[in-house]
C-alpha positions as CSV (number, residue, x, y, z in Angstrom):
1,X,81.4,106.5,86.9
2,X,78.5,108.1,88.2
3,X,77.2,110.9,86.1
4,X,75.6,113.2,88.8
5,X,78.6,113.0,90.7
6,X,80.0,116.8,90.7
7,X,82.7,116.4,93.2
8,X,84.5,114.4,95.4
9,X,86.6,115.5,98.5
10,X,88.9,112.9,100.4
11,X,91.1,113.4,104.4
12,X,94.2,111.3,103.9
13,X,96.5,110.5,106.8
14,X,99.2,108.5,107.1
15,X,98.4,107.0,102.8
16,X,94.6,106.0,104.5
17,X,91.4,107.9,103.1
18,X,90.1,108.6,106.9
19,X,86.7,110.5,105.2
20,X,85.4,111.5,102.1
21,X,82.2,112.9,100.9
22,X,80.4,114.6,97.8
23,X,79.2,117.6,99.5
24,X,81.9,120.2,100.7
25,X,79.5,121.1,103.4
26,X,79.2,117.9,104.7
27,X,83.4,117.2,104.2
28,X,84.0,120.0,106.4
29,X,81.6,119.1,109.3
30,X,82.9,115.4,109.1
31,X,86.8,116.7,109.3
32,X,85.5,119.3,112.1
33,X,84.3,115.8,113.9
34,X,88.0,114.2,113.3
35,X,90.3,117.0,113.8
36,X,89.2,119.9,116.5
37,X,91.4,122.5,115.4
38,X,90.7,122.3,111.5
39,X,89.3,125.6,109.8
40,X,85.4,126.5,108.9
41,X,83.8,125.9,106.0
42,X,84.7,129.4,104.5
43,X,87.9,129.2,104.2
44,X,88.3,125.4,102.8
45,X,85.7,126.7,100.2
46,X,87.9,129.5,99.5
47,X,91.3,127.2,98.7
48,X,89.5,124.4,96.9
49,X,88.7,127.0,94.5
50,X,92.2,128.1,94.2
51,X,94.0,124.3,94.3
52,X,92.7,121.0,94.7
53,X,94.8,119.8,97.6
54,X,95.8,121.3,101.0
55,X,97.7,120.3,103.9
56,X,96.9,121.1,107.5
57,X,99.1,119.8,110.8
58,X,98.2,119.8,114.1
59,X,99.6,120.9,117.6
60,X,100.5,117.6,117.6
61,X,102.0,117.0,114.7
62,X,99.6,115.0,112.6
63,X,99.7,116.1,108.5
64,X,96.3,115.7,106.8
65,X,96.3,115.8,103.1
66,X,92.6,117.1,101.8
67,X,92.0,116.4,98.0
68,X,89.1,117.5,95.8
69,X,89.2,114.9,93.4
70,X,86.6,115.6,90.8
C-alpha cells in the first residue's frame, strides 16, 4: 500500500463504487456533481469524524453508502 496515503473515501450504490477520492474536499465536490441534494462539506466532515460510514437517500429513493476507508 501506498505510504502517504492518509485516507480514502468511497460513494457506493447499488454494491458499485460510483466515486472515490483521497481528499475529503475533493469527495464532497465530486458527490455534490452526482447527487444534487447531498449535504456541504461541513457537515460530512463533521460525521466522518464520528463514524466511518453514512447513508444518505434521495427524493427519489436512491440509498448511497459513503465509506472512509483508511
Amino acid at each position: 500500500m501506498i505510504r502517504d496515503l492518509k485516507s480514502l473515501y468511497a460513494v457506493i450504490v447499488e454494491n458499485k463504487v460510483v466515486v472515490f477520492e483521497t481528499n475529503l474536499k475533493l469527495f464532497v465536490e465530486k458527490f455534490n456533481e452526482l447527487e444534487k441534494e447531498s449535504r456541504n462539506y461541513d457537515y460530512y466532515y463533521r460525521q466522518f469524524k464520528k463514524k466511518e460510514t453514512l447513508e444518505f437517500e434521495n427524493t427519489n429513493g436512491v440509498k448511497y453508502h459513503l465509506q472512509k476507508l483508511l
